[in-house]
Kinemage of the C-alpha trace (Angstrom):
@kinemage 1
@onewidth
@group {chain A} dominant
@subgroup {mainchain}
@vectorlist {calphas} color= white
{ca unk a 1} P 0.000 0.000 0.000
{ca unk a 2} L 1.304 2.922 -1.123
{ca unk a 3} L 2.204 6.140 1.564
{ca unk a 4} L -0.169 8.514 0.079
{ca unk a 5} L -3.258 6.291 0.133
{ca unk a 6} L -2.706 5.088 3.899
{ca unk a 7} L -2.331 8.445 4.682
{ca unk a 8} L -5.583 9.523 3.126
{ca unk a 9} L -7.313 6.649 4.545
{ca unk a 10} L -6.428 7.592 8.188
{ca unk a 11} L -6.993 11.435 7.727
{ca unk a 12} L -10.513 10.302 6.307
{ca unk a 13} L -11.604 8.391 9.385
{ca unk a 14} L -9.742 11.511 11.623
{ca unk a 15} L -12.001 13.937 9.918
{ca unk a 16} L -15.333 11.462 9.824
{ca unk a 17} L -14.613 11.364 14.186
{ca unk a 18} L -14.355 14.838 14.758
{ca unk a 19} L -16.989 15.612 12.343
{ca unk a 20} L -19.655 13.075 13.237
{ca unk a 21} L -18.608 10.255 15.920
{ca unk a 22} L -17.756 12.381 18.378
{ca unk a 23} L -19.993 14.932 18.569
{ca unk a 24} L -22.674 12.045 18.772
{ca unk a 25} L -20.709 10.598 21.694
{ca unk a 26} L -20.038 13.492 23.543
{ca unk a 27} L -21.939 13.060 26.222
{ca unk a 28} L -20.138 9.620 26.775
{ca unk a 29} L -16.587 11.470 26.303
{ca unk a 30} L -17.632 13.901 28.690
{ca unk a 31} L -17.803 11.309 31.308
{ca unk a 32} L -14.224 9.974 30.477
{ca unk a 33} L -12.438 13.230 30.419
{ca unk a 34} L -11.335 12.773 34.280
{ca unk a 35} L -11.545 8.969 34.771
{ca unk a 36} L -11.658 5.506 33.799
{ca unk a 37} L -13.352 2.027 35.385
{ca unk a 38} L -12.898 -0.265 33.016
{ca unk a 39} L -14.627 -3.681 32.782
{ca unk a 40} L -11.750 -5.761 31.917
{ca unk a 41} L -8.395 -5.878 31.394
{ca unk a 42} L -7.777 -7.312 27.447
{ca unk a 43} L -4.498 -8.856 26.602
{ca unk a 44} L -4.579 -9.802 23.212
{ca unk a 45} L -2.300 -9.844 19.565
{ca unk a 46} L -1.242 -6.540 18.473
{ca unk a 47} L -2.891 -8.494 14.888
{ca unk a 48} L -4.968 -5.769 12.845
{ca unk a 49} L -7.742 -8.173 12.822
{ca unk a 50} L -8.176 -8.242 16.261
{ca unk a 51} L -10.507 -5.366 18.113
{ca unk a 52} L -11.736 -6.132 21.522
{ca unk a 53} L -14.072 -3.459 21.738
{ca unk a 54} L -15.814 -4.896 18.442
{ca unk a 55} L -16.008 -8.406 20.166
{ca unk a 56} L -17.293 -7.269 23.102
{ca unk a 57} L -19.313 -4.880 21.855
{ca unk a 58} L -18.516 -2.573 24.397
{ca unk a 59} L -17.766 1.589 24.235
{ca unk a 60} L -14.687 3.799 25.126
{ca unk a 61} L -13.990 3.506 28.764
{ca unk a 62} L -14.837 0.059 29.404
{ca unk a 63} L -11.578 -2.273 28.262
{ca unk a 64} L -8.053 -1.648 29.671
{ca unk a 65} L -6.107 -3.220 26.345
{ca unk a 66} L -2.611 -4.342 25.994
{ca unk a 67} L -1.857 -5.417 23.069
{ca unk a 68} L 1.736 -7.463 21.658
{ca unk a 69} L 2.819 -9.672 19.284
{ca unk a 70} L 1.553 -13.118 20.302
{ca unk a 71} L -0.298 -11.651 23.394
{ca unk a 72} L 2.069 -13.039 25.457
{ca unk a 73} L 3.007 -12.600 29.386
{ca unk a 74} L 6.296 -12.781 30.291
{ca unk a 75} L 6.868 -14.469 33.792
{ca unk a 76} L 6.665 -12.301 36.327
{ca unk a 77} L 10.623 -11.278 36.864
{ca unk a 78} L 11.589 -12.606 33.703
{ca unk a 79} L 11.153 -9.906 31.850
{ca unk a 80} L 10.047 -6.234 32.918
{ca unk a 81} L 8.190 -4.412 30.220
{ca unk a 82} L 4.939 -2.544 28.817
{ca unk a 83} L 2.611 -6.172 29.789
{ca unk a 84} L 4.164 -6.026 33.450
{ca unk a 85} L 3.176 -2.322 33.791
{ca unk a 86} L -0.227 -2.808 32.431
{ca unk a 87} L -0.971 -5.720 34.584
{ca unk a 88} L 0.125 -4.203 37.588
{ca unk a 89} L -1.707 -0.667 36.975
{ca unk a 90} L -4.716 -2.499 35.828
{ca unk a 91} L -4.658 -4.753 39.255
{ca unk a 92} L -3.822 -2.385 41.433
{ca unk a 93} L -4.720 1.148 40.359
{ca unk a 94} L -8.070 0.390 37.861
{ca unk a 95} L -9.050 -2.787 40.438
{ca unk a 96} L -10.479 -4.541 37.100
{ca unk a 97} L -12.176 -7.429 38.170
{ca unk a 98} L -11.946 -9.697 34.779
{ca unk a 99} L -8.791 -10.870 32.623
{ca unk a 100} L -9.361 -11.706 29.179
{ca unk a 101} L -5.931 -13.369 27.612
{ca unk a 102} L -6.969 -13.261 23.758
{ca unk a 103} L -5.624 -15.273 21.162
{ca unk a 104} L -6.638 -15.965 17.188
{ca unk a 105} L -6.699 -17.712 14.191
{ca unk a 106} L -3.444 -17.261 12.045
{ca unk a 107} L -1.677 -15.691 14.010
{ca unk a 108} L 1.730 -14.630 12.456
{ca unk a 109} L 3.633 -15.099 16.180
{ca unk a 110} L 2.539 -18.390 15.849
{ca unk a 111} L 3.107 -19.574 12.742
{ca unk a 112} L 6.712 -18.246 13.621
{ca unk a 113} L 6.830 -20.443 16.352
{ca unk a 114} L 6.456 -23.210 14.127
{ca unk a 115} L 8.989 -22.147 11.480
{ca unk a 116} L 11.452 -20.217 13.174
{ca unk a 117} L 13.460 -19.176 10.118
{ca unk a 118} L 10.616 -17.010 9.185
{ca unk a 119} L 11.668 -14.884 11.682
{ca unk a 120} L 15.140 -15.097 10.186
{ca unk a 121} L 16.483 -10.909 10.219
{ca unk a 122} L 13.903 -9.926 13.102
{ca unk a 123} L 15.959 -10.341 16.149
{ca unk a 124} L 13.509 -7.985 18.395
{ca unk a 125} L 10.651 -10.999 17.217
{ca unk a 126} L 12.843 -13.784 18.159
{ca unk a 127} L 13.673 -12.367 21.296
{ca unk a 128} L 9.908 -11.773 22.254
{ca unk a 129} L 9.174 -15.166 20.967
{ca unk a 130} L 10.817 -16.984 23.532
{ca unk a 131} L 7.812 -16.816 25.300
{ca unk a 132} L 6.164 -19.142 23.891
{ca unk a 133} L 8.147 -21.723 23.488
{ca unk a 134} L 6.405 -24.082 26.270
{ca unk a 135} L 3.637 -24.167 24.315
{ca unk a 136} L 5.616 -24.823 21.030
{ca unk a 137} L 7.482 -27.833 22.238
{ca unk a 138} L 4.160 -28.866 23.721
{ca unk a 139} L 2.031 -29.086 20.299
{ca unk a 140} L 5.362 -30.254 18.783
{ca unk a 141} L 5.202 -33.167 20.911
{ca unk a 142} L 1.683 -33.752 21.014
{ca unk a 143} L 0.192 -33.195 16.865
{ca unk a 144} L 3.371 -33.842 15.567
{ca unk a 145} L 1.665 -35.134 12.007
{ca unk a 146} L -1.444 -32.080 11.770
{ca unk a 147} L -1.210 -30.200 8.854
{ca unk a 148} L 0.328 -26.646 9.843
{ca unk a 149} L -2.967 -24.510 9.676
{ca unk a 150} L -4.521 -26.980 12.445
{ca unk a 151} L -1.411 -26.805 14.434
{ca unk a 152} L -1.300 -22.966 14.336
{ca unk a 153} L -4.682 -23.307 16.086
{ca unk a 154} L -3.566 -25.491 18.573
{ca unk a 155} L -0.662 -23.495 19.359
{ca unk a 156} L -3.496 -20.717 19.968
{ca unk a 157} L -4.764 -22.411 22.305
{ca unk a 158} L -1.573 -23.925 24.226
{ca unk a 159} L 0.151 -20.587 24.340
{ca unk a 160} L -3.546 -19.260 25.599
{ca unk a 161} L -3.411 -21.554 28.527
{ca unk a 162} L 0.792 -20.725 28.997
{ca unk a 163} L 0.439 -16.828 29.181
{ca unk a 164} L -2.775 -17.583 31.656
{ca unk a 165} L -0.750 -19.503 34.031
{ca unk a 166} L 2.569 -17.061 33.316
{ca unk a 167} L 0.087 -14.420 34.360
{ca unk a 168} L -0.691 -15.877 37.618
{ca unk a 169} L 2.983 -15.492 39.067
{ca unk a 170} L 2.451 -11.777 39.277
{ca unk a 171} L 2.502 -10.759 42.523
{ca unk a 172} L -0.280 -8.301 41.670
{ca unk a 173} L -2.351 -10.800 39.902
{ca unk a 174} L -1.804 -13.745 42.987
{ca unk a 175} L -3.182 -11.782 45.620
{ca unk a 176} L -6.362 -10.532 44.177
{ca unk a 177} L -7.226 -14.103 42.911
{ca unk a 178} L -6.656 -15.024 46.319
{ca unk a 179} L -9.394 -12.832 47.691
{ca unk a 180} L -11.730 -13.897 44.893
{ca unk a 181} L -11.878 -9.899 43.338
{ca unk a 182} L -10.554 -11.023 40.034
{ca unk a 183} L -11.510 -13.583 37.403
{ca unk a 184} L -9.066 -14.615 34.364
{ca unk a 185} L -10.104 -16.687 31.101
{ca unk a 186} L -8.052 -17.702 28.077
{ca unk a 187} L -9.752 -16.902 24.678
{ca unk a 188} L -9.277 -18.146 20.716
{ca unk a 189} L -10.817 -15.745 18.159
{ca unk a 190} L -11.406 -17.475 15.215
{ca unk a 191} L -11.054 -14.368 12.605
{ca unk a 192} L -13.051 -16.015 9.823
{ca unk a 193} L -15.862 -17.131 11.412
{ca unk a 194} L -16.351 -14.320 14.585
{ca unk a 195} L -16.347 -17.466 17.252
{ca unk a 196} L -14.397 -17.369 20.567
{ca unk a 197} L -13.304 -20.386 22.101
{ca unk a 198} L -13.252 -20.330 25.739
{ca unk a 199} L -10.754 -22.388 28.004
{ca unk a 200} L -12.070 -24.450 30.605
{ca unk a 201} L -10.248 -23.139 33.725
{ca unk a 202} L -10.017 -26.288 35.372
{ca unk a 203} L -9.555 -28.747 32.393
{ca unk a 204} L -7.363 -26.283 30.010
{ca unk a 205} L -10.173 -27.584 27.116
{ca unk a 206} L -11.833 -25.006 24.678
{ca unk a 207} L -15.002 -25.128 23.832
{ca unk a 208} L -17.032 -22.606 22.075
{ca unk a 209} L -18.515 -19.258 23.994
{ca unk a 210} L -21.699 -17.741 23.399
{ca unk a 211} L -21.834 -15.074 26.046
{ca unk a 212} L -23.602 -17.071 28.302
């Protein structure tokens, strides 16, 4: 896509907000100028594809987002970044009392995983994607012989369930799950088909969610 046309596009939407979105919403932005309680606090892909507020169907002011390649949670300790900072204001500051990890259908940090030479000249990616390489070894060992598009799917799933349980070592996270004031669940987003595939937190098995 060329410079001048992404550009335009983005200006476009700019002027159609100003112009028309947010002068129907200003009531709503009004009530966010000073504060924020959000619902939930969304980990998910930094993928295009992916919008939480569109899958939620909820309004500005209502998901704490924080969004990286693979939506992946470093260990507390391991490694201290943006995700550590946003799970720690969220927690502690914003009290949310849900955690949504968020994961998808062809996911690019997966397929990686898979085929680590695609990542060949990216050394910022193959640093980051360390992090899931539990869950790689895991569907390595487990599907060795399913064709690749099933075991980017399963990969979704295992590194899901490995950033849900890498989440739980922060000290933040811990001690509000402890007290019962916060609830986590893992999350597939199938992009083609608009489905979400929830983890059972007991059994670690997805089945499919429909908000109920």
């Amino acid at each position: 896509m060329k410079i001048e046309t992404a550009w335009s596009r983005i200006a476009t939407g700019v002027r159609k907000f100003q112009t028309v979105v947010f002068p129907e919403q200003r009531a709503l932005f009004e009530s966010l100028r000073k504060r924020q309680d959000p619902l939930a606090l969304f980990i998910t892909c930094a993928d295009s594809r992916i919008l939480p507020n569109l899958i939620t169907q909820s309004v500005p002011g209502e998901i704490f987002t924080d969004r990286n390649p693979g939506n992946m949670v470093p260990s507390y300790g391991e490694f201290v970044g943006g995700v550590t900072s946003g799970v720690e204001y969220a927690m502690l500051v914003l009290k949310v009392p849900l955690i949504i990890i968020c994961g998808h259908t062809d996911c690019g940090v997966m397929k990686a995983l898979l085929h680590p030479e695609s990542a060949s000249g990216m050394p910022g990616v193959q640093q980051w994607m360390r992090h899931g390489n539990e869950p790689r070894h895991r569907v390595l060992r487990e599907y060795p012989d399913l064709p690749d598009d099933e075991k980017v799917v399963r990969l979704a799933e295992a590194n899901v369930l490995q950033q849900v349980a890498n989440l739980k070592t922060h000290p933040s996270v811990a001690s509000r799950l402890a007290e019962g004031e916060v609830m986590i669940r893992g999350w597939v987003y199938d992009i083609g088909s608009g489905s979400i595939w929830q983890a059972d937190p007991e059994t670690g098995e997805f089945s499919e969610f429909y908000g109920e």
